[in-house]
TORPA-879469 format. One record per residue: residue in three letters; chain; x, y, z of N, C-alpha, C, O in turn; residue number from 1. Coordinates in pm, 1 decimal. Example, Ala and Ser with C-alpha at 12.3 -4.5 7.8 and 13.67 -1.06 7.14 Angstrom:
BEGIN
+-----+-------+----------+----------+----------+----------+----------+----------+----------+----------+----------+----------+----------+----------+-----+
: res : chain :     n.px :     n.py :     n.pz :    ca.px :    ca.py :    ca.pz :     c.px :     c.py :     c.pz :     o.px :     o.py :     o.pz :   n :
+-----+-------+----------+----------+----------+----------+----------+----------+----------+----------+----------+----------+----------+----------+-----+
: ALA :     A :   1319.0 :   -569.0 :    780.0 :   1230.0 :   -450.0 :    780.0 :   1320.0 :   -330.0 :    780.0 :   1423.6 :   -331.9 :    846.5 :   1 :
: SER :     A :   1285.0 :   -225.0 :    708.0 :   1367.0 :   -106.0 :    714.0 :   1290.0 :      3.0 :    787.0 :   1340.9 :    113.8 :    803.9 :   2 :
+-----+-------+----------+----------+----------+----------+----------+----------+----------+----------+----------+----------+----------+----------+-----+
// end
This chain:
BEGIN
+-----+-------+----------+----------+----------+----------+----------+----------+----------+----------+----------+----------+----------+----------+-----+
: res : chain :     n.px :     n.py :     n.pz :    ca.px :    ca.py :    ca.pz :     c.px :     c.py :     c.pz :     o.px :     o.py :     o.pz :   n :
+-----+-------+----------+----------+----------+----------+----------+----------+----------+----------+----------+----------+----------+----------+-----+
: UNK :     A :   2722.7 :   9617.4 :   -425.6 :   2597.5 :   9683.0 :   -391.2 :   2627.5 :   9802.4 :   -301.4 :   2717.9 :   9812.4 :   -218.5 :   1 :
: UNK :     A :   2533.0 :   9891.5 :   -334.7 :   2608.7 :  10025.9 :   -249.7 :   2544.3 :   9976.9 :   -137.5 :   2458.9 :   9889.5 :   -152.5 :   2 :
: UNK :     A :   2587.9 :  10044.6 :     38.8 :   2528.0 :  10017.6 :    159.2 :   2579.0 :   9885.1 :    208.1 :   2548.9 :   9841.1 :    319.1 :   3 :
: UNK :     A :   2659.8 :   9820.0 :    119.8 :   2680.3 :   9701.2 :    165.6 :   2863.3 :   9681.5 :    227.6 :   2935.4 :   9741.6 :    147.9 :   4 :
: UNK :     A :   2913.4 :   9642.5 :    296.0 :   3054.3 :   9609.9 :    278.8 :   3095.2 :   9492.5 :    256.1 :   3064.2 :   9384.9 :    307.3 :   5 :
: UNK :     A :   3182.8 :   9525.4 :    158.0 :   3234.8 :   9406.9 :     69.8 :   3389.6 :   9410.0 :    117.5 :   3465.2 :   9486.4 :    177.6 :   6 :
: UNK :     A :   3393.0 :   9272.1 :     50.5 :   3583.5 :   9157.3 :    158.5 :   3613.0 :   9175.8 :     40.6 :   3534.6 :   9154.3 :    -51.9 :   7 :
: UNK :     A :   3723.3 :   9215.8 :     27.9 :   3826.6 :   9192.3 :   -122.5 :   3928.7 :   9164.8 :     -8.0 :   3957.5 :   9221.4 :     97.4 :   8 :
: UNK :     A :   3991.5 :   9000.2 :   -105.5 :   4108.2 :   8974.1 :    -52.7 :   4250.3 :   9055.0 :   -114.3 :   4271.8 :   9067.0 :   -234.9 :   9 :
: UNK :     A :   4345.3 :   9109.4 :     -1.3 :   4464.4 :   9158.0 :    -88.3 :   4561.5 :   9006.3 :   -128.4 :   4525.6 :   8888.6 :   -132.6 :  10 :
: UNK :     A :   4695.3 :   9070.8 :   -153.8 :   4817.0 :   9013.0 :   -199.4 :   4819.4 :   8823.0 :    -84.8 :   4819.8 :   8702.8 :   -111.2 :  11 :
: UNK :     A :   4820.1 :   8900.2 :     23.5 :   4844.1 :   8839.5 :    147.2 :   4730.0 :   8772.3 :    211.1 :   4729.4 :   8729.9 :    326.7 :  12 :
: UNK :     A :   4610.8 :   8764.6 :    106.7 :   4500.8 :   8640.9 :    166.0 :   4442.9 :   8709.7 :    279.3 :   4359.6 :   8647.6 :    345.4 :  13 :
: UNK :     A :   4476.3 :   8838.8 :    315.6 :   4412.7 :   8916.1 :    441.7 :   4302.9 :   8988.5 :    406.1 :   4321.3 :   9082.8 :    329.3 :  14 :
: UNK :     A :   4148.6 :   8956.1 :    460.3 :   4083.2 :   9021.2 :    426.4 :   4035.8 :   9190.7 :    436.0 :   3992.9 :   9219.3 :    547.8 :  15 :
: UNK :     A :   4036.6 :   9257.9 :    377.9 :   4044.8 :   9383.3 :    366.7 :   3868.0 :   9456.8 :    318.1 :   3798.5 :   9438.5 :    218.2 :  16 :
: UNK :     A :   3850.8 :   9527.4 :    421.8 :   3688.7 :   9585.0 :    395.8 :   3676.0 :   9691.9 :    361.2 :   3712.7 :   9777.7 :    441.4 :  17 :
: UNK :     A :   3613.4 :   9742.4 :    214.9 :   3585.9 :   9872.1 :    141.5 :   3418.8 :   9888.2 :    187.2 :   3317.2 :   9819.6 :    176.0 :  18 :
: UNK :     A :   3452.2 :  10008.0 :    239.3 :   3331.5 :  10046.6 :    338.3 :   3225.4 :  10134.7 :    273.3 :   3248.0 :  10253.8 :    294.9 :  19 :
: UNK :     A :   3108.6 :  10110.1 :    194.8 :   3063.8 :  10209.5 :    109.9 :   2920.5 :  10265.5 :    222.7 :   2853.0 :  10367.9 :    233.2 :  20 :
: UNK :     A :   2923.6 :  10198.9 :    256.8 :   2800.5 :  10179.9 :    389.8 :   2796.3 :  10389.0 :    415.1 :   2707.9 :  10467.4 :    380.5 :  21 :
: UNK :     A :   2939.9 :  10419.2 :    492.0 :   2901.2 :  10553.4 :    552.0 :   2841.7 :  10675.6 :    413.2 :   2745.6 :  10749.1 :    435.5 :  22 :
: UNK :     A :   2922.7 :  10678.7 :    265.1 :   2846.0 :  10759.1 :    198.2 :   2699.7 :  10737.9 :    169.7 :   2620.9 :  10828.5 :    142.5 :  23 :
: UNK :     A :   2665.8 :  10587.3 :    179.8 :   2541.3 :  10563.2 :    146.6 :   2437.0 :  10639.1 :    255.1 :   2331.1 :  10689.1 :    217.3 :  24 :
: UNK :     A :   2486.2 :  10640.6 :    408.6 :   2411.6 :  10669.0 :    499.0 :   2412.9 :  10877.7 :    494.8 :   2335.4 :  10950.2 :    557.2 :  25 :
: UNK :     A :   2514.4 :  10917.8 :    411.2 :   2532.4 :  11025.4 :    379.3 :   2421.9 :  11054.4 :    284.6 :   2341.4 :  11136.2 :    329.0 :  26 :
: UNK :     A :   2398.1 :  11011.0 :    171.3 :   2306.6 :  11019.5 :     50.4 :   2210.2 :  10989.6 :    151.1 :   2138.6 :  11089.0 :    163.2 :  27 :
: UNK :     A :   2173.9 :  10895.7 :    231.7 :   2008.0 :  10892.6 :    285.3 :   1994.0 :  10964.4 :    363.5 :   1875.5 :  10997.5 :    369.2 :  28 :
: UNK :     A :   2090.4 :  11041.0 :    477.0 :   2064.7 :  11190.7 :    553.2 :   1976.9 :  11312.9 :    443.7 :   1864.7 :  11361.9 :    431.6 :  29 :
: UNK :     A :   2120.7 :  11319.9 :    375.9 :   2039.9 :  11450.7 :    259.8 :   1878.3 :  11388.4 :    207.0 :   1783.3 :  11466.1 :    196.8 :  30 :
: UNK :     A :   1870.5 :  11302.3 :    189.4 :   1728.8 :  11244.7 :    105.3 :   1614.7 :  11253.3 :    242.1 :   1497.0 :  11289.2 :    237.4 :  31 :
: UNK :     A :   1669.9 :  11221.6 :    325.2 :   1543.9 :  11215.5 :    463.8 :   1514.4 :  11368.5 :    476.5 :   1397.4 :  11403.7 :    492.0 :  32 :
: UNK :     A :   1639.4 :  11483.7 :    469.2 :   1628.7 :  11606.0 :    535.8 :   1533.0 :  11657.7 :    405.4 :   1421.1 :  11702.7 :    430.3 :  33 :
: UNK :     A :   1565.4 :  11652.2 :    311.4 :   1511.3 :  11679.5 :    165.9 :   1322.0 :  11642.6 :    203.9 :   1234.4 :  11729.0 :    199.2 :  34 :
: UNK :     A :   1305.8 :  11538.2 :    228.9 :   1164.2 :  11438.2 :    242.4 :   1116.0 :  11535.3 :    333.0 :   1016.8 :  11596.8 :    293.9 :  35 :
: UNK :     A :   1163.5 :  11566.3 :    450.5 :   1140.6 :  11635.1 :    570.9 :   1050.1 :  11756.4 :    511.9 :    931.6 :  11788.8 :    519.9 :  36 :
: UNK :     A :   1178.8 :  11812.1 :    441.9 :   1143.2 :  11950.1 :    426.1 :   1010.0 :  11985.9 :    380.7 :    918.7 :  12063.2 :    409.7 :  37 :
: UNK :     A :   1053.1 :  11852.9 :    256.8 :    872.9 :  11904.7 :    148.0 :    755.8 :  11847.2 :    237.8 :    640.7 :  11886.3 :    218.3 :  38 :
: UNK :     A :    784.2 :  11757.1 :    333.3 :    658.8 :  11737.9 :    398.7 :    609.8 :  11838.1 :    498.8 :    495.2 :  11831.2 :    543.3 :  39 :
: UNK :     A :    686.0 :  11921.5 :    531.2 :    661.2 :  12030.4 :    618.9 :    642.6 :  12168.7 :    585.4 :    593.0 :  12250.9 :    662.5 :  40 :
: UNK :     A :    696.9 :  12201.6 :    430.1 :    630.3 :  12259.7 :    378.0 :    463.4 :  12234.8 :    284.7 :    386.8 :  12327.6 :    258.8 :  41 :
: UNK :     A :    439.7 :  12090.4 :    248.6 :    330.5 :  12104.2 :    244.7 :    216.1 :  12085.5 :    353.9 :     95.5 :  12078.8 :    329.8 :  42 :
: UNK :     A :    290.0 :  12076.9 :    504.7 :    182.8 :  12075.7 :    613.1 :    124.7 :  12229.8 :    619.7 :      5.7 :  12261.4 :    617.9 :  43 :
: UNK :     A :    244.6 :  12322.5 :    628.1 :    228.2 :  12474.2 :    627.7 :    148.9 :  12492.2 :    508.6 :     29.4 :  12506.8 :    534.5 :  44 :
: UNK :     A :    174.6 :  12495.2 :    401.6 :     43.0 :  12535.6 :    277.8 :   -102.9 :  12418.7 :    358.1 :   -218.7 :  12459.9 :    364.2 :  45 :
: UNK :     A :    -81.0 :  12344.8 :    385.4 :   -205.0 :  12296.7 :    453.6 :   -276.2 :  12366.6 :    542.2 :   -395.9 :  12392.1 :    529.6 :  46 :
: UNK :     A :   -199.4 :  12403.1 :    643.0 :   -266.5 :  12542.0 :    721.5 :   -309.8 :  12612.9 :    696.9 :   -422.5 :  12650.3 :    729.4 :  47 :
: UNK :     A :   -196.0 :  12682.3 :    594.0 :   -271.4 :  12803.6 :    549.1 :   -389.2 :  12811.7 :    454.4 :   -468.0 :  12904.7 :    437.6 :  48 :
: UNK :     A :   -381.6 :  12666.4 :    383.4 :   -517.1 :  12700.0 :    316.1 :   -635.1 :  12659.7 :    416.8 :   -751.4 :  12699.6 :    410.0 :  49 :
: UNK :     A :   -591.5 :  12589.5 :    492.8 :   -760.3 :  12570.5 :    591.6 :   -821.1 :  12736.0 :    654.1 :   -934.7 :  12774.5 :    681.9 :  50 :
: UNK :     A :   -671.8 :  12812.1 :    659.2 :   -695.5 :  12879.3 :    716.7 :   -804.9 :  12996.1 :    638.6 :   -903.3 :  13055.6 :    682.6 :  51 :
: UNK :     A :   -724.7 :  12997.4 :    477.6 :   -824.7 :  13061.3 :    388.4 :   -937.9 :  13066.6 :    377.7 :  -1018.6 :  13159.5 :    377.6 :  52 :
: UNK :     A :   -947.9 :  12920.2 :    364.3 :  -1090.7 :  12816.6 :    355.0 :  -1186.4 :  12826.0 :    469.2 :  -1307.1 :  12809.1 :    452.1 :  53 :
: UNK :     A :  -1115.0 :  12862.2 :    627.0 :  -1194.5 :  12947.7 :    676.4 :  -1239.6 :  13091.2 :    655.1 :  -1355.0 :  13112.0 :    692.6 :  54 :
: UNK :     A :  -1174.1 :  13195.6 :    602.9 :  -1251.4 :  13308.4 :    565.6 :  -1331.1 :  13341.1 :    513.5 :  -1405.1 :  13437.0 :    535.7 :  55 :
: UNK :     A :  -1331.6 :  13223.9 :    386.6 :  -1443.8 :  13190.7 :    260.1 :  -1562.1 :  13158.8 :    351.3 :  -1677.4 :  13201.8 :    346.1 :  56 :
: UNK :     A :  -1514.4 :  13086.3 :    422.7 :  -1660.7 :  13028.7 :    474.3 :  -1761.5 :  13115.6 :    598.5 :  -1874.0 :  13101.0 :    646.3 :  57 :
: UNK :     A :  -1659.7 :  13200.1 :    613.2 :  -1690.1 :  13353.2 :    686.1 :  -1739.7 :  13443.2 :    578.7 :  -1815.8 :  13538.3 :    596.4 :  58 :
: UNK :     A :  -1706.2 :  13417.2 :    503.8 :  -1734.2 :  13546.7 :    406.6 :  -1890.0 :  13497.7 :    318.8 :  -1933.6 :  13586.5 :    245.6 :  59 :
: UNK :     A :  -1952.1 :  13398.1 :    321.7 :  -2003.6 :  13310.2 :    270.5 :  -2153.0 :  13373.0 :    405.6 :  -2255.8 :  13437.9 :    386.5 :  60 :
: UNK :     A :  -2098.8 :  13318.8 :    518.1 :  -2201.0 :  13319.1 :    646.8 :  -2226.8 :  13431.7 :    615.9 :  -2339.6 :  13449.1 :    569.8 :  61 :
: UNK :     A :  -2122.4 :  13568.3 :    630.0 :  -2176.4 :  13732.9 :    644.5 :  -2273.7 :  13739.1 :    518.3 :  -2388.3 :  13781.6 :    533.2 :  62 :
: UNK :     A :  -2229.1 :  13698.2 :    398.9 :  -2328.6 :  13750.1 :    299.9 :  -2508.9 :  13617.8 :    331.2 :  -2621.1 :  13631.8 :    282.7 :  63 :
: UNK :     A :  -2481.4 :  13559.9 :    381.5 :  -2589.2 :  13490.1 :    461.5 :  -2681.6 :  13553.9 :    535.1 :  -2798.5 :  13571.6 :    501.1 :  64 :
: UNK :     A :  -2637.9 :  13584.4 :    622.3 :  -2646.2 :  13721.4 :    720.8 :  -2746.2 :  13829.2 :    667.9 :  -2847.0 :  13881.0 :    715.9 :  65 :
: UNK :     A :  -2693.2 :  13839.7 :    575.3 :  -2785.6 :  14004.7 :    495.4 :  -2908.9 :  13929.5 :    408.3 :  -3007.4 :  13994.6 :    373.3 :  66 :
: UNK :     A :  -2897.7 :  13820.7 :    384.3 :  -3006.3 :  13788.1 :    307.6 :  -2940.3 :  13729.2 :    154.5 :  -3013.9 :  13742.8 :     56.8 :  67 :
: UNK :     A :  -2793.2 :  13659.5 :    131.8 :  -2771.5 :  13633.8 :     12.7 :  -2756.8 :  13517.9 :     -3.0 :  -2691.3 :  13434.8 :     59.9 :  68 :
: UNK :     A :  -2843.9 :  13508.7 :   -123.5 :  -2812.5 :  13322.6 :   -163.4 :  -2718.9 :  13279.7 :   -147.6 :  -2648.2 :  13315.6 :   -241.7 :  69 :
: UNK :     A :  -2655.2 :  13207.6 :    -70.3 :  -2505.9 :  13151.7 :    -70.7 :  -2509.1 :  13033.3 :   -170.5 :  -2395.7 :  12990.2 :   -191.5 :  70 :
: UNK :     A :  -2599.1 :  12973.7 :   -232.4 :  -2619.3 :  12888.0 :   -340.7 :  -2569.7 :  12945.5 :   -475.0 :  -2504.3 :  12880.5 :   -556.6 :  71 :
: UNK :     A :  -2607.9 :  13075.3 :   -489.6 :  -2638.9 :  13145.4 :   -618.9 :  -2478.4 :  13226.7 :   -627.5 :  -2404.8 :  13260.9 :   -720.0 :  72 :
: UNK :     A :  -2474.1 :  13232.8 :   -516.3 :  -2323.5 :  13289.5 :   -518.4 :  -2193.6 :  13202.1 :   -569.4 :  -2098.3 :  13241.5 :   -636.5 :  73 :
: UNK :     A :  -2220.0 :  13070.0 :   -516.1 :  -2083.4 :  12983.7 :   -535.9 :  -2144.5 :  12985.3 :   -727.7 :  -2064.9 :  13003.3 :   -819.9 :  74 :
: UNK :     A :  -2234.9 :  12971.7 :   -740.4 :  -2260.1 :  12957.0 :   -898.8 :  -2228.9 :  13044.7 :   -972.2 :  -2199.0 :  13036.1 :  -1091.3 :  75 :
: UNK :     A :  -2233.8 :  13138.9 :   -903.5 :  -2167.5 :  13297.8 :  -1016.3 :  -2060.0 :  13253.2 :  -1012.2 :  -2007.5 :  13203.1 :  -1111.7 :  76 :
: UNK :     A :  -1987.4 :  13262.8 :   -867.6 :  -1822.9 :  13243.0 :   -901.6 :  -1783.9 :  13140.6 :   -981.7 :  -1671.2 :  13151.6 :  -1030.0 :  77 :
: UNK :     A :  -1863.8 :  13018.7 :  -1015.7 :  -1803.5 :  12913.6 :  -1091.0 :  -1810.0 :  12974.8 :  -1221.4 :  -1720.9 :  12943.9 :  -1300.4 :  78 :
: UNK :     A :  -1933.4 :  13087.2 :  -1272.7 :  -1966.3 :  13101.0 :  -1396.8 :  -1851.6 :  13192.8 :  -1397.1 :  -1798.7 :  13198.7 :  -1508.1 :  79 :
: UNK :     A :  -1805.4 :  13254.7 :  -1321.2 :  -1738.2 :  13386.5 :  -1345.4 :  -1562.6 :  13341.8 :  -1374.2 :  -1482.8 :  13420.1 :  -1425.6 :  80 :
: UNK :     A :  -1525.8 :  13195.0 :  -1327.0 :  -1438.5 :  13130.2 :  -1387.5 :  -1418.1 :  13106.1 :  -1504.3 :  -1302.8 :  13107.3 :  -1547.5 :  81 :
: UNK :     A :  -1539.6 :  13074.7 :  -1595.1 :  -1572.6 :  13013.1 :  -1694.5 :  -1497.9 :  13134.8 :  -1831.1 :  -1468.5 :  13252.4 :  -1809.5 :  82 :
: UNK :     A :  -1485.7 :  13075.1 :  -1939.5 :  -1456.5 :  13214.0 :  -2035.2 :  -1614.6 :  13207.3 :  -2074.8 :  -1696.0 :  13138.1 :  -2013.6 :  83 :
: UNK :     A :  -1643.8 :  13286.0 :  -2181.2 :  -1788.7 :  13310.3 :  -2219.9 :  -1846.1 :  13209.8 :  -2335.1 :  -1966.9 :  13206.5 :  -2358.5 :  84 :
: UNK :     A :  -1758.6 :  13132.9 :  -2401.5 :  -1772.8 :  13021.0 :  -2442.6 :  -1826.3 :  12898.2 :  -2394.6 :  -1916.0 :  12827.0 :  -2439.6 :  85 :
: UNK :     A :  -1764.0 :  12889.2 :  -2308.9 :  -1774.3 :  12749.8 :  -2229.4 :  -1945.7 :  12770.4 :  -2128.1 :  -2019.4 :  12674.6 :  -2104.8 :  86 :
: UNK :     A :  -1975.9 :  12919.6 :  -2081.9 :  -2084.1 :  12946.8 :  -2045.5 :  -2211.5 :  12917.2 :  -2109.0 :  -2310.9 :  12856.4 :  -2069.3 :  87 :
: UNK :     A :  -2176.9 :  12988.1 :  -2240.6 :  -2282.9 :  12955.3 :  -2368.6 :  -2322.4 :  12817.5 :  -2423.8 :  -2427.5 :  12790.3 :  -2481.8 :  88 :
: UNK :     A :  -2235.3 :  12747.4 :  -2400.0 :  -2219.9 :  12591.1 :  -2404.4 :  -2333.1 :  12530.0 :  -2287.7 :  -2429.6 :  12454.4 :  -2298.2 :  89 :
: UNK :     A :  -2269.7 :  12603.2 :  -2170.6 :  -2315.8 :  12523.9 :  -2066.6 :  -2503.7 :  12569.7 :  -2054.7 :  -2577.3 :  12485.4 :  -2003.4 :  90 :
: UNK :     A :  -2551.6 :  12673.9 :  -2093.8 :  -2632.0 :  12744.7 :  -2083.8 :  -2733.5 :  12704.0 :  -2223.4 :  -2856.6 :  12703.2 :  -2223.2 :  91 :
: UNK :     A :  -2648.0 :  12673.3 :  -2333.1 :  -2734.4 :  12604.1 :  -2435.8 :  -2769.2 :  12437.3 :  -2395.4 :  -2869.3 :  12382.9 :  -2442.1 :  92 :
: UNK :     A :  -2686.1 :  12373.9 :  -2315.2 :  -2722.8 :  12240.1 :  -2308.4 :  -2845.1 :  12228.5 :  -2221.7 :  -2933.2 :  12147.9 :  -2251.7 :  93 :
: UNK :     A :  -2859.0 :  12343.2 :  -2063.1 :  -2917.5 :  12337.6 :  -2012.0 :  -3026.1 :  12366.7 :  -2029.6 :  -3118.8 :  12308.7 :  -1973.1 :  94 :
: UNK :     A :  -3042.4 :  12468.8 :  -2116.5 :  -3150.1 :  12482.1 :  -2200.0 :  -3273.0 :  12401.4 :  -2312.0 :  -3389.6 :  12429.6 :  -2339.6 :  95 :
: UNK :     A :  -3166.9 :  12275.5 :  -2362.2 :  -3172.4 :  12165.1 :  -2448.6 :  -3229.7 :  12083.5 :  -2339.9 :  -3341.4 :  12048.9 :  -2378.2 :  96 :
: UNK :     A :  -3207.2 :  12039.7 :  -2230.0 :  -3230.9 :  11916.3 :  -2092.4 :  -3374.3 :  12027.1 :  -2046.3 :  -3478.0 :  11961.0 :  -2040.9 :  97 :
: UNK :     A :  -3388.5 :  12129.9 :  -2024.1 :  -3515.3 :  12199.2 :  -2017.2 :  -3662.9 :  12195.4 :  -2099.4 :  -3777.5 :  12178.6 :  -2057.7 :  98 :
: UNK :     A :  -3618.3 :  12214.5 :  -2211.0 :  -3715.1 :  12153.2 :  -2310.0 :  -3737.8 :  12016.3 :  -2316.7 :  -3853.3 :  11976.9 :  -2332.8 :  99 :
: UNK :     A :  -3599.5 :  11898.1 :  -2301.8 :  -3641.2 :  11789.5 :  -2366.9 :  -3784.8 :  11738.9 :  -2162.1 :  -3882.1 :  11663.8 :  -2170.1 : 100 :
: UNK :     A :  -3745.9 :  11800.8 :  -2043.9 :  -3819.0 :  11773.5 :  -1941.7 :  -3894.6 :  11839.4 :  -1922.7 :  -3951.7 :  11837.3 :  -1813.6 : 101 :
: UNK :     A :  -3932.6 :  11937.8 :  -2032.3 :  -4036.0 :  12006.0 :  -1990.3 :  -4072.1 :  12124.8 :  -1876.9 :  -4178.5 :  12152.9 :  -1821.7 : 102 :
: UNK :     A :  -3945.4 :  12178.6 :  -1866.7 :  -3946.0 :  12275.7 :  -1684.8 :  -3902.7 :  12406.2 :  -1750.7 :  -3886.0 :  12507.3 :  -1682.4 : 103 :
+-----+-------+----------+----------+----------+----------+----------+----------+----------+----------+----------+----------+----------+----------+-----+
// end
């Protein structure tokens, strides 16, 4: 088993210890520093997107500010994701749920 040290007897009945223990603790340095890394690079993209995610939400208040739907806005941008297919889709169903309620 790797990590483990194992007795092999020699010639002379003297027990003799093959030490696999220190590369193993070698392979789990590199693997911890490795773990490290990506967890600290995804703390930093964590930051930085809160940090984004604050501007949006600045940028959101200012157009507030002047008088803009901030409702109507996140909805454009979702539509404005959309290709023009998937709009027409979405815009015929809603249309279909309009009639069948009557609004």
């Amino acid at each position: 088993m790797i990590g483990k040290v194992y007795e092999i007897n020699d010639p002379k009945n003297e027990p003799v210890l093959e030490c696999v223990a220190e590369e193993d603790k070698k392979r789990q340095k590199v693997a911890d520093d490795r773990l490290i890394s990506f967890v600290e690079r995804i703390e930093r993209l964590n930051e930085e997107k809160k940090g984004i995610n604050d501007d949006i939400a600045a940028v959101f208040a200012e157009a507030k500010s002047v008088g803009y739907d901030v409702k109507a806005i996140r909805e454009c941008i979702k539509l404005r994701k959309m290709n023009q297919a998937d709009r027409d889709e979405q815009d015929y169903i809603i249309d279909t749920y309009r009639l069948a309620l009557g609004i």
